[in-house]
GUTOR-321221 format. One record per residue (C-alpha): x, y, z. Coordinates in steps of 0.001 Angstrom, whole numbers, plus 500000, padded with zeros to 6 digits. Example, Ala and Ser with C-alpha at 12.3 -4.5 7.8 and 13.67 -1.06 7.14 Angstrom:
<atoms>
512300495500507800;513670498940507140;
</atoms>
This chain:
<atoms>
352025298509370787;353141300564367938;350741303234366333;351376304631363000;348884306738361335;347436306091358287;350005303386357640;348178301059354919;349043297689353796;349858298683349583;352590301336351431;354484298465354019;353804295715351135;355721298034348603;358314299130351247;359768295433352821;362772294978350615;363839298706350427;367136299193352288;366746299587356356;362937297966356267;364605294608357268;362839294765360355;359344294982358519;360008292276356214;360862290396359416;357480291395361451;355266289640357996;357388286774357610;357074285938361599;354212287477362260;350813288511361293;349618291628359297;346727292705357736;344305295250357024;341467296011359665;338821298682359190;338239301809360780;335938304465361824;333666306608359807;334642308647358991;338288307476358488;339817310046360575;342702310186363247;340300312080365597;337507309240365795;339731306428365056;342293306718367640;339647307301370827;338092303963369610;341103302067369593;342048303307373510;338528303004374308;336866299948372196;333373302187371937;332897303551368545;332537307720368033;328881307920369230;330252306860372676;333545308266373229;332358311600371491;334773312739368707;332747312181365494;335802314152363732;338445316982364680;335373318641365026;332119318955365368;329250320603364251;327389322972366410;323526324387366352;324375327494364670;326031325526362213;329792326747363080;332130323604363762;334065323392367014;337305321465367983;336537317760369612;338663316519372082;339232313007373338;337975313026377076;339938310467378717;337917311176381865;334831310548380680;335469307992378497;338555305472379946;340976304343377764;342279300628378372;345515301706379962;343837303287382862;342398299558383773;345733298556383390;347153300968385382;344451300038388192;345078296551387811;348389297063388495;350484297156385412;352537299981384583;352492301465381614;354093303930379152;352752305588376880;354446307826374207;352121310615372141;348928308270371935;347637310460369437;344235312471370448;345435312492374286;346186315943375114;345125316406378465;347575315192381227;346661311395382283;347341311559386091;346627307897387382;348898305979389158;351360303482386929;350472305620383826;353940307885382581;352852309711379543;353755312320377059;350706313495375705;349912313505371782;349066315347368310;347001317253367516;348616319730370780;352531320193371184;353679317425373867;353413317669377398;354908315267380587;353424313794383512;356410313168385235;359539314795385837;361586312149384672;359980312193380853;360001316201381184;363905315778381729;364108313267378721;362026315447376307;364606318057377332;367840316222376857;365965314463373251;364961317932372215;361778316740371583;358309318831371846;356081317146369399;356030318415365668;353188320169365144;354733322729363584;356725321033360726;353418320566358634;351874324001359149;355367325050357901;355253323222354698;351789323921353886;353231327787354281;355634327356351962;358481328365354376;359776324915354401;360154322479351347;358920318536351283;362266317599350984;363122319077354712;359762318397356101;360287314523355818;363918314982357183;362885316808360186;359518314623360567;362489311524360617;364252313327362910;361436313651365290;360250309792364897;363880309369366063;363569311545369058;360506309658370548;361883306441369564;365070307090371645;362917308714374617;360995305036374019;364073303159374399;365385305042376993;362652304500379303;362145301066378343;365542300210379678;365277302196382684;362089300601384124;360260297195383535;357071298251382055;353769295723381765;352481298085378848;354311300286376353;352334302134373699;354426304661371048;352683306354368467;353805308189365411;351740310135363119;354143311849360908;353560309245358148;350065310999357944;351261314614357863;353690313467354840;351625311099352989;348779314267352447;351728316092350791;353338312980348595;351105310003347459;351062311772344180;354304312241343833;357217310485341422;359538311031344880;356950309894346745;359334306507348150;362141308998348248;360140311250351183;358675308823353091;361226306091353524;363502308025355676;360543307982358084;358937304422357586;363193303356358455;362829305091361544;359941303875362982;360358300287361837;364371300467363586;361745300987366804;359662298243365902;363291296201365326;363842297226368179;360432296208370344;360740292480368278;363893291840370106;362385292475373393;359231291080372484;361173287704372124;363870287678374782;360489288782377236;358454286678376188;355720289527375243;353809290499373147;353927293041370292;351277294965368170;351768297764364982;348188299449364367;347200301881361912;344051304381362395;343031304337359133;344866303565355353;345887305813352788;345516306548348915;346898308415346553;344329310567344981;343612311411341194;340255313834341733;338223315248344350;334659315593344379;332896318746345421;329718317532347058;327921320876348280;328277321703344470;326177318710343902;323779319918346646;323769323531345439;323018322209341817;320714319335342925;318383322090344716;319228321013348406;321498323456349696;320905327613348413;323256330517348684;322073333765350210;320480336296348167;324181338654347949;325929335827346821;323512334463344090;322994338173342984;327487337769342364;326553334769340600;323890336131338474;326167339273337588;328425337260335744;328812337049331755;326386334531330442;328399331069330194;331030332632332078;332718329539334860;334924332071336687;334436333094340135;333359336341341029;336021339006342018;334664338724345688;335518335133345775;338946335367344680;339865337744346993;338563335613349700;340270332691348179;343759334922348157;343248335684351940;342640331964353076;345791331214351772;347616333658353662;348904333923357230;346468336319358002;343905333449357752;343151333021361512;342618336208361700;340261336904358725;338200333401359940;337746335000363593;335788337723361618;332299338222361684;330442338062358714;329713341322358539;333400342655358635;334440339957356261;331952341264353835;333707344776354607;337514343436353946;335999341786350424;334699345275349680;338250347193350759;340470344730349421;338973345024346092;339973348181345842;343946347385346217;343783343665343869;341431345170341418;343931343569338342;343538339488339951;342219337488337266;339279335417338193;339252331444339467;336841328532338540;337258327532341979;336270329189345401;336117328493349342;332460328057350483;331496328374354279;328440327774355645;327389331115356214;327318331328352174;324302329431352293;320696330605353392;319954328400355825;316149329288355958;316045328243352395;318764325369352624;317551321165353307;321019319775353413;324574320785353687;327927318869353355;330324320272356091;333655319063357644;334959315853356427;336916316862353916;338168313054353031;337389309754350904;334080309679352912;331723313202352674;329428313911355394;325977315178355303;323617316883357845;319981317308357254;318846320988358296;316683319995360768;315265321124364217;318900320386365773;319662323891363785;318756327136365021;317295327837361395;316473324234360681;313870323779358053;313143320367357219;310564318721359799;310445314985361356;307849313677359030;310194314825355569;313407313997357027;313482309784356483;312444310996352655;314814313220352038;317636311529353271;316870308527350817;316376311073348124;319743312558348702;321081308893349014;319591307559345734;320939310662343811;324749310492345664;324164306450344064;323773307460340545;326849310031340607;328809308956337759;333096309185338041;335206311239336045;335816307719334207;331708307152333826;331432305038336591;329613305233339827;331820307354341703;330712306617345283;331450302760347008;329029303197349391;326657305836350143;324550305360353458;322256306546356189;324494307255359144;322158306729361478;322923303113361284;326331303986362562;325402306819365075;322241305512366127;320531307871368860;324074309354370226;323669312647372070;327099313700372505;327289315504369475;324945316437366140;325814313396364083;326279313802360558;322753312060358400;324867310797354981;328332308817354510;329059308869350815;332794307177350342;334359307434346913;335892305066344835;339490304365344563;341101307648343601;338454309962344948;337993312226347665;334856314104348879;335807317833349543;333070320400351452;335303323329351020;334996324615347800;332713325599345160;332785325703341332;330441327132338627;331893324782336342;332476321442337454;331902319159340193;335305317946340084;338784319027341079;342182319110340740;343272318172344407;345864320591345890;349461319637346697;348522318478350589;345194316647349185;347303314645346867;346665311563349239;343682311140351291;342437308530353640;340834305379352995;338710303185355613;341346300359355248;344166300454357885;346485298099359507;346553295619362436;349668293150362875;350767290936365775;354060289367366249;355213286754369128;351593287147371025;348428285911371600;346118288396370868;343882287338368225;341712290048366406;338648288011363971;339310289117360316;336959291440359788;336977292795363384;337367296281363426;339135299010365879;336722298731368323;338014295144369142;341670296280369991;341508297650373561;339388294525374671;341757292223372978;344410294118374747;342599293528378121;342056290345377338;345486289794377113;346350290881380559;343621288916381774;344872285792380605;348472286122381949;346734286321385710;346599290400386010;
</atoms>
């Protein structure tokens, strides 16, 4: 199996006659490939969990990268392989041996018997035997998670990036190959998520082919590569995708919609800003820009560690050194902006083509809205998000809907109350605020965005995935597999 993140099928349809893709135009003339759908959100953090797993995010626990907490701070969520087994430990138990190369979202260690791993994004790599440790050594390979923080720093251009994110597809390829002719595995698994890291950065772009075909040619030489074995093995060979991806044309700031719709309120220092302002002025308070100088620096870990109260204080001090920056029409907004006591419903992080809403509620330390008006506000909020019109006079959202459909009762995390997806060319940012307009520009690493569409193919096999079957249905297809051939 061959994972690449946020592969879609517009990007390998546009890609199989370029120069080195042979392999790929090989794979859909032989095989079978198609779209699939993923989780909701579309995300890397939910999406890959439910592919090891087959249980969807209210099971396996990782709603997002993160999650939201009672006092309405978001924390990290990790995949817990423990506590939720993904399908490789069954085979591993069953006696097939497996290898497994960055699965994305496994960062802890997997320790059972007939399982070799290096561990995967979003943490730098890690071996579980000393025979891979050795390998990463002699591929100099560690995982990339630093290439993309680079570029978004500006220390390293998008022309480098995508040579060194090439280079390090290459590296765990080779490790891949390596191994693979060392030992007779039952179950090999390689996943690369650099096409994700780049497409963010590039969708947008006239070079856009130009960046990312150095890295599709190195991952499909791997998949070249697996075919041949595939064949003269008899076995069986899958490409996956966690979610798609889009180019995109506008975002849509939706806790500006639920600031101006009457749902979410700031507190009574920031509205005071706001009211200080020249009548029919759209720029951003001083205040604000200085904050949104900061979160664009390095010190930014630091300055988010901050408690409120000293952030207020480095606003105040910092003033006094950038009193000439001209003001912004656009702004960061956290949560602790808003005035929870006074504030029904907040958009918070999902930052992609689907937006996610939580209803201030009794799961909130300062929740406000009670049992009997939360069913009627969520439909409220719902029928409102419906009638949002596009930038083209439209409806801007595909599909706006209660997630408790999707979540159900799940109580390993606060689920989110809202999806609202965009349409084609949209996506739904929580992070900043404007005076002036609910739209925005997207910035150079929001130029492409996720979409719910991904990828599943299959090529010399028998493991047969419904259309319309979505991520869930890989690991039992995969078990079924092994099943069938007597394991």
């Amino acid at each position: 199996m061959v994972g690449i993140d946020s592969a879609a099928l517009w990007i390998l349809e546009q890609s199989k006659n370029e120069k080195g893709m042979e392999p790929l135009k090989n794979f859909i003339s032989k095989g079978r490939l198609r779209e699939i759908e993923s989780t909701m959100p579309p995300m890397t953090g939910p999406a890959w969990p439910t592919i090891y797993t087959g249980k969807q995010p209210s099971v396996h626990g990782v709603p997002d990268f993160f999650y939201m907490k009672r006092d309405y701070t978001p924390d990290i969520a990790f995949f817990d392989s423990d506590s939720c087994r993904p399908f490789w430990d069954e085979l591993a138990e069953s006696g097939c041996k497996c290898l497994l190369i960055t699965p994305a979202m496994q960062t802890r260690i997997d320790n059972t018997p007939n399982v070799e791993m290096i561990t995967g994004f979003p943490l730098r790599s890690k071996a579980n035997t000393k025979e891979l440790e050795q390998m990463m050594q002699k591929h100099d390979f560690f995982g990339e998670p630093d290439i993309e923080k680079f570029m978004k720093s500006g220390r390293m251009t998008i022309e480098k990036g995508s040579k060194m994110f090439a280079q390090s597809v290459a590296k765990r390829a080779s490790i891949a190959k390596e191994m693979m002719e060392r030992h007779d595995y039952d179950f090999v698994y390689v996943c690369f998520t650099e096409t994700d890291r780049l497409q963010h950065a590039t969708l947008n772009n006239p070079k856009c082919k130009e960046y990312l075909l150095p890295i599709y040619r190195e991952i499909f030489s791997f998949v070249g590569y697996a075919m041949r074995r595939a064949e003269k093995e008899g076995a069986a060979l899958i490409i996956i995708s966690d979610h798609g991806a889009q180019p995109v044309k506008s975002k849509f700031l939706i806790n500006t919609f639920l600031i101006d719709s009457g749902y979410a309120v700031f507190k009574d220092s920031v509205q005071k800003d706001l009211k200080g302002q020249k009548k029919g002025s759209s720029k951003m308070p001083l205040r604000y820009v200085l904050r949104e100088k900061l979160l664009t620096t390095r010190l930014r870990k630091v300055y988010d560690s901050m408690p409120y109260g000293l952030k207020k204080h480095v606003y105040n001090l910092s003033a006094s050194f950038f009193s000439k920056i001209s003001s912004e029409d656009y702004s960061h907004i956290h949560l602790y902006d808003l005035d929870m006591k006074k504030t029904r419903a907040f958009a918070a992080i999902s930052n992609l083509d689907v937006g996610t809403i939580w209803i201030n509620d009794g799961r909130f330390t300062s929740g406000v809205v009670g049992k009997e008006e939360k069913q009627r506000l969520k439909n409220e909020i719902i029928k409102k998000l419906r009638q949002v019109k596009s930038r083209e006079g439209d409806k801007l959202f595909a599909n706006v809907i209660d997630a408790k459909k999707y979540y159900g009762n799940t109580g390993k995390f606060i689920p989110a109350d809202i999806f609202a997806e965009g349409k084609k060319g949209y996506t739904i940012d929580v992070k900043y605020f404007s005076l002036k307009s609910m739209f925005m520009k997207p910035e150079l690493f929001k130029s492409g965005d996720h979409t719910r569409m991904g990828i599943f193919g299959e090529y010399n096999g028998s493991i047969y995935i419904a259309k319309g079957g979505g991520l869930a249905s890989i690991a039992p297809a995969i078990l079924k597999y092994y099943a069938s051939k007597g394991r």
